[in-house]
HTML snippet that shows the backbone in 3Dmol.js (N, CA, C, O; Angstrom):
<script src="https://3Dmol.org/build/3Dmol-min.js"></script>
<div id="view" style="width:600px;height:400px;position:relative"></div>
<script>
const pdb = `
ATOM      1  N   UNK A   1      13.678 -33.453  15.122  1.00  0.00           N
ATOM      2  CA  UNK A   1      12.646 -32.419  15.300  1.00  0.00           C
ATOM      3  C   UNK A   1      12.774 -31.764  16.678  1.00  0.00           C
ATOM      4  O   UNK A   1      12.555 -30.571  16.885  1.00  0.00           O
ATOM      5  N   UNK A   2      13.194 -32.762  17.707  1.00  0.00           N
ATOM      6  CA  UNK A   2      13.514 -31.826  18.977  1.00  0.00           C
ATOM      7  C   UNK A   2      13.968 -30.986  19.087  1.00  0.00           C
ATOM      8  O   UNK A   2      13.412 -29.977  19.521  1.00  0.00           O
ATOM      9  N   UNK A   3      15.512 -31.071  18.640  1.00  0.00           N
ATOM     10  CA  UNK A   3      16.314 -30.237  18.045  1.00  0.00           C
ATOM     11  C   UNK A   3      16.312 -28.813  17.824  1.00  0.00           C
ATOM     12  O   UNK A   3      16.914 -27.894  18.379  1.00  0.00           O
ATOM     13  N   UNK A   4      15.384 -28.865  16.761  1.00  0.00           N
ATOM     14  CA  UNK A   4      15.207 -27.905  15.916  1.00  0.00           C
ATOM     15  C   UNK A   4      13.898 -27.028  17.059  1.00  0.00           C
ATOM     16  O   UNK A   4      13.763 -25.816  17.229  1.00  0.00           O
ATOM     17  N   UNK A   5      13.170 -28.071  17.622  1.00  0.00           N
ATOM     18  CA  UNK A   5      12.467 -27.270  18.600  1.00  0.00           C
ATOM     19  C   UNK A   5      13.004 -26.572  19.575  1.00  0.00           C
ATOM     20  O   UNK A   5      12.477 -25.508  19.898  1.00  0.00           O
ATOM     21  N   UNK A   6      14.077 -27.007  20.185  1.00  0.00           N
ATOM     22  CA  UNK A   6      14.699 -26.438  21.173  1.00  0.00           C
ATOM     23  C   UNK A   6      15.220 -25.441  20.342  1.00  0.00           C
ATOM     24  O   UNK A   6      14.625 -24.416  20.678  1.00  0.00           O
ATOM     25  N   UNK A   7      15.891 -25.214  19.569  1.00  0.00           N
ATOM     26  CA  UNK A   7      16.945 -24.132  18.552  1.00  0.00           C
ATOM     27  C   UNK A   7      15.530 -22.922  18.591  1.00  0.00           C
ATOM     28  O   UNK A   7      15.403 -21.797  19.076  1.00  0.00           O
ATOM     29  N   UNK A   8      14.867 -23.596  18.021  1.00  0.00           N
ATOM     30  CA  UNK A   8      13.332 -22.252  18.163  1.00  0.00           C
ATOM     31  C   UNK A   8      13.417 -21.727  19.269  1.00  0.00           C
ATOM     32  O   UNK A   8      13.661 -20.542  19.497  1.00  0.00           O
ATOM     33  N   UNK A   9      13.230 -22.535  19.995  1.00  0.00           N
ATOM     34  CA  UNK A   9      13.132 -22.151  21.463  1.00  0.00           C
ATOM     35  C   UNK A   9      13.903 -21.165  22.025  1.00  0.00           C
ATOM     36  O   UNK A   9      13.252 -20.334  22.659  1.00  0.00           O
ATOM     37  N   UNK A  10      15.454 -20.951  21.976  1.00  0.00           N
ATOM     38  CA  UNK A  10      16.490 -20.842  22.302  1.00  0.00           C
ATOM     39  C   UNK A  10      16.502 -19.229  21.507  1.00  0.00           C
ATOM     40  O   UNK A  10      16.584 -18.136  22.067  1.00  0.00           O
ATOM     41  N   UNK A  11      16.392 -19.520  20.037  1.00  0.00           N
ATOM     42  CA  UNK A  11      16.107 -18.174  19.721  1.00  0.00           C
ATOM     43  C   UNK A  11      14.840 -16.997  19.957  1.00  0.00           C
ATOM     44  O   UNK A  11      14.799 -15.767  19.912  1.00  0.00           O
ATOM     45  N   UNK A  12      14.192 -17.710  20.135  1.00  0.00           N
ATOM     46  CA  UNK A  12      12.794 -17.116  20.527  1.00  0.00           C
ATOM     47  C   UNK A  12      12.843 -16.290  21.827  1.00  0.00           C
ATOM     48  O   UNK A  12      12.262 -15.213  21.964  1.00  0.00           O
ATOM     49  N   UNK A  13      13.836 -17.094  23.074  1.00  0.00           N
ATOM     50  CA  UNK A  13      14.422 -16.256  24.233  1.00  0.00           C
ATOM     51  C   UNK A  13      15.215 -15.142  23.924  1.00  0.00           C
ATOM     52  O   UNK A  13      15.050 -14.017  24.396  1.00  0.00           O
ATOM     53  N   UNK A  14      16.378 -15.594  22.846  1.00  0.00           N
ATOM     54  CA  UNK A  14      16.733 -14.436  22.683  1.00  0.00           C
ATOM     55  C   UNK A  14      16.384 -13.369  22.101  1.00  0.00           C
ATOM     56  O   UNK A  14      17.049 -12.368  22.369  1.00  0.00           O
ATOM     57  N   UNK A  15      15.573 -13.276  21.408  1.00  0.00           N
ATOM     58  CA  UNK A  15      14.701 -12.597  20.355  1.00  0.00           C
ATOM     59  C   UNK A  15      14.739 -11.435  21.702  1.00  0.00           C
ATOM     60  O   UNK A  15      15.456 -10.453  21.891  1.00  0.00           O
ATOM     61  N   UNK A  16      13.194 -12.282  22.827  1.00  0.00           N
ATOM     62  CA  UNK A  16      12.769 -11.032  23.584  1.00  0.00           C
ATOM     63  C   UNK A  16      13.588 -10.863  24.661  1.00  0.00           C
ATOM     64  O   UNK A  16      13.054 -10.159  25.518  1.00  0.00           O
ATOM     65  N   UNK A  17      14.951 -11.334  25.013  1.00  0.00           N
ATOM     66  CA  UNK A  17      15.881 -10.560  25.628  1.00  0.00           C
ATOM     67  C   UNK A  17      16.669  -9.045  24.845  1.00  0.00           C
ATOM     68  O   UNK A  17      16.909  -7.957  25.369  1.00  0.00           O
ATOM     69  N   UNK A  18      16.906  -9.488  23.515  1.00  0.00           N
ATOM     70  CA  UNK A  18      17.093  -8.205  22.755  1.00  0.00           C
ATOM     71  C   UNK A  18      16.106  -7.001  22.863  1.00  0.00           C
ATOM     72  O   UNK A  18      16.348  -5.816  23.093  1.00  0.00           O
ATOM     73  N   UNK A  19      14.894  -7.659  22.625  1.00  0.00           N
ATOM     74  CA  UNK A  19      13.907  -7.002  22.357  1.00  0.00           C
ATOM     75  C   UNK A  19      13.556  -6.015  23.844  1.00  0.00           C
ATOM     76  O   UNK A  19      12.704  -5.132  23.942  1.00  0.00           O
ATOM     77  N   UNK A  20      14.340  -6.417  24.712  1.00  0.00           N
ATOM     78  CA  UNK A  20      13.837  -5.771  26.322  1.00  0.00           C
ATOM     79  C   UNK A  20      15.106  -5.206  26.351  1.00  0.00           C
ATOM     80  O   UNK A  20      15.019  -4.183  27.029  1.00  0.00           O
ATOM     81  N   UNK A  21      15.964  -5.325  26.049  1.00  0.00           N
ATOM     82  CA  UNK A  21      17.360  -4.257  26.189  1.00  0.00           C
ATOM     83  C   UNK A  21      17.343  -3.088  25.162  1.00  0.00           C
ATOM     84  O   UNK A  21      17.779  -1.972  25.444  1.00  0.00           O
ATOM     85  N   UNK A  22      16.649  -3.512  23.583  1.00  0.00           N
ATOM     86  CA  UNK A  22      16.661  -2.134  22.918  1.00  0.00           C
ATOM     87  C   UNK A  22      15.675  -1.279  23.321  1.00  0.00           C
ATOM     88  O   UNK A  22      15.779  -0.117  22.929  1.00  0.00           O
ATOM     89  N   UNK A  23      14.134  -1.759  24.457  1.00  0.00           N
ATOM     90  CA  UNK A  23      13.544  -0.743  24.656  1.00  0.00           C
ATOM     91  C   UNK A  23      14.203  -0.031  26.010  1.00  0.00           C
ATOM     92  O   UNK A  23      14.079   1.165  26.274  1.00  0.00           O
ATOM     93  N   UNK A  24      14.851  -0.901  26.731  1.00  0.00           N
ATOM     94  CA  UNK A  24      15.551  -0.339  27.809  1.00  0.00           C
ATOM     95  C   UNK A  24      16.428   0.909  27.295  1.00  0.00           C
ATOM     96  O   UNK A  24      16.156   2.033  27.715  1.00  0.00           O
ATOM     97  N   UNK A  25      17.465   0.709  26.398  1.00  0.00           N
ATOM     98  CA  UNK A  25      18.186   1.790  25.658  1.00  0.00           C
ATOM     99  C   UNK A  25      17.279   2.932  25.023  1.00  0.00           C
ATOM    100  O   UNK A  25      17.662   4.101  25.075  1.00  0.00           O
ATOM    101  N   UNK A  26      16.347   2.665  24.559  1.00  0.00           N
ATOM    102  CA  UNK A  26      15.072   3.593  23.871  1.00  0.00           C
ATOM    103  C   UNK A  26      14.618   4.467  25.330  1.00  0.00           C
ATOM    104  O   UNK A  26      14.774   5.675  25.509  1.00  0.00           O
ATOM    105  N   UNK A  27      14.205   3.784  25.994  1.00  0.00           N
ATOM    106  CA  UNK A  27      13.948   4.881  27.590  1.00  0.00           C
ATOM    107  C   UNK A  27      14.931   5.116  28.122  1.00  0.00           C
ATOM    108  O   UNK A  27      14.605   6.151  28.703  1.00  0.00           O
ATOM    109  N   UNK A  28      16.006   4.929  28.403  1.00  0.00           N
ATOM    110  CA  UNK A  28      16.798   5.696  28.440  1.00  0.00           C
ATOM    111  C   UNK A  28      17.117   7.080  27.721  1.00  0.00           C
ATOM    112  O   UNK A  28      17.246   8.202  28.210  1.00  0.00           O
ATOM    113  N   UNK A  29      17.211   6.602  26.287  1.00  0.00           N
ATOM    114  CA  UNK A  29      17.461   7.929  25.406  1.00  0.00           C
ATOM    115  C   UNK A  29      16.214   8.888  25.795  1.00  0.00           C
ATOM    116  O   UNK A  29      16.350  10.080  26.073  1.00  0.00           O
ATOM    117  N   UNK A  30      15.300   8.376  25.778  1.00  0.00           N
ATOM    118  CA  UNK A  30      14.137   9.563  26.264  1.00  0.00           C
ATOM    119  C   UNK A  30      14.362   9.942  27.403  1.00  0.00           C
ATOM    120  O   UNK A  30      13.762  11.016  27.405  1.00  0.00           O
ATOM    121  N   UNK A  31      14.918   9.803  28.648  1.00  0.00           N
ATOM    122  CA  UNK A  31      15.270  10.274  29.776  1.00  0.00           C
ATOM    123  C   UNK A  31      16.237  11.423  29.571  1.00  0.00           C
ATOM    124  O   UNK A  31      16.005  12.574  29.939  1.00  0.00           O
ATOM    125  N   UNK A  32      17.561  10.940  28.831  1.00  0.00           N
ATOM    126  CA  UNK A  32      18.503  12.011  28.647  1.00  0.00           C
ATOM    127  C   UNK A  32      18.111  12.899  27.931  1.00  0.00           C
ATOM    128  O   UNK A  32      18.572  13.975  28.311  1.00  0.00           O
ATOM    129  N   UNK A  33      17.336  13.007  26.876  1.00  0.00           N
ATOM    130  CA  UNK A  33      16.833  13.894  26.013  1.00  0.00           C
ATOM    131  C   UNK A  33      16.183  14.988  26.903  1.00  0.00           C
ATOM    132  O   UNK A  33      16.292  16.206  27.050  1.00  0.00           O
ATOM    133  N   UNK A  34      15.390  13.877  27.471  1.00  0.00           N
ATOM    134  CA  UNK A  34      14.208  15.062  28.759  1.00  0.00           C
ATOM    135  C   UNK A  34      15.192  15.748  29.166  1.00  0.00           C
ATOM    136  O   UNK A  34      15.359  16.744  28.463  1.00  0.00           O
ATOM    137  N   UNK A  35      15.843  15.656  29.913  1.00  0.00           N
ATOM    138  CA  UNK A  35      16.934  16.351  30.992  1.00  0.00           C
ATOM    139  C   UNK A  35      18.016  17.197  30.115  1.00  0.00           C
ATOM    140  O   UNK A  35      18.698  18.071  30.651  1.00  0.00           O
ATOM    141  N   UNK A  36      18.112  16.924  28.924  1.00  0.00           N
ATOM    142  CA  UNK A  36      18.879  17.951  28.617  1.00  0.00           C
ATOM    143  C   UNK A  36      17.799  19.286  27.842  1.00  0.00           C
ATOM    144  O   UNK A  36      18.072  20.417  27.439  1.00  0.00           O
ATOM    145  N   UNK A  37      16.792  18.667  27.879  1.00  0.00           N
ATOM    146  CA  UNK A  37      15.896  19.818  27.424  1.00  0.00           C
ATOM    147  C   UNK A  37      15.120  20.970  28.789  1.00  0.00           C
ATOM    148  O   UNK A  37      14.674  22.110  28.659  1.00  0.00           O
ATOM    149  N   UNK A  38      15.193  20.296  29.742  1.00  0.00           N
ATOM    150  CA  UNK A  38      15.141  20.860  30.934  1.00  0.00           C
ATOM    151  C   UNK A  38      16.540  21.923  31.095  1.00  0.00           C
ATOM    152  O   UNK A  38      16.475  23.142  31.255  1.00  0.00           O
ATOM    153  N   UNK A  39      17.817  21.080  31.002  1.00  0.00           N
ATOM    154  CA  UNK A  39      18.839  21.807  31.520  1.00  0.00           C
ATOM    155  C   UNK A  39      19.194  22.683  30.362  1.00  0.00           C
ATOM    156  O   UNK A  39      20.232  23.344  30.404  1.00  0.00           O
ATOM    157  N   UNK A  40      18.315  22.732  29.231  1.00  0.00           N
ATOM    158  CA  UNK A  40      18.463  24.180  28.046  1.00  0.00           C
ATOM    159  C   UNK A  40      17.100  25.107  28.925  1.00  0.00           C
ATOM    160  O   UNK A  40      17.265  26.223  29.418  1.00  0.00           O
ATOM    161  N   UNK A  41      16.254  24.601  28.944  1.00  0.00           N
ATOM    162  CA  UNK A  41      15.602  25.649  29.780  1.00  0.00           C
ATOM    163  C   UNK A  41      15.969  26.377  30.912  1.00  0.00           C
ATOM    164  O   UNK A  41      15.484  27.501  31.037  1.00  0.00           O
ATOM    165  N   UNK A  42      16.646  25.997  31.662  1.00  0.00           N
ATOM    166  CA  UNK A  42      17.319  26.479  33.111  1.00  0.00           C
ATOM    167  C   UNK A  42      18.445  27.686  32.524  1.00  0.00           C
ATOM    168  O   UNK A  42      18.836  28.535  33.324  1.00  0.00           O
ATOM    169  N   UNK A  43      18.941  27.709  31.079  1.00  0.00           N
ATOM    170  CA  UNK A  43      20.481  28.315  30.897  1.00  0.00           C
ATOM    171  C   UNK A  43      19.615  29.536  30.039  1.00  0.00           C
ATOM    172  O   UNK A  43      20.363  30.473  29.763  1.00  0.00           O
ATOM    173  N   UNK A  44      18.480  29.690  29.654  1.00  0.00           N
ATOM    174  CA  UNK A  44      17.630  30.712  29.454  1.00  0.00           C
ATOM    175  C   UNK A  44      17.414  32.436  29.950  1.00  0.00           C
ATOM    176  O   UNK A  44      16.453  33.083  29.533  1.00  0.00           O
TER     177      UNK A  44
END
`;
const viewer = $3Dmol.createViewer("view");
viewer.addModel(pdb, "pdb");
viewer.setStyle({}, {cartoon: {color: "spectrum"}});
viewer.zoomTo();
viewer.render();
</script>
């Protein structure tokens, strides 16, 4: 049963390490988006 607790465990970290890199990539994409919608406004 430890085991299997630790294995929980273990995935459960990784879960919200994924989970903090795809929103990292998600704000990102909203950053570049911003800025290229800025730099279509500027070529106006």
């Amino acid at each position: 049963l430890e085991k299997t607790k630790s294995l929980a465990q273990q995935l459960s970290r990784e879960a919200t390490q994924i989970d903090t890199e795809a929103d990292t990539s998600y704000q990102h994409s909203l950053r570049l988006l911003s800025s290229a919608t800025q730099l279509q406004g500027v070529s106006d």
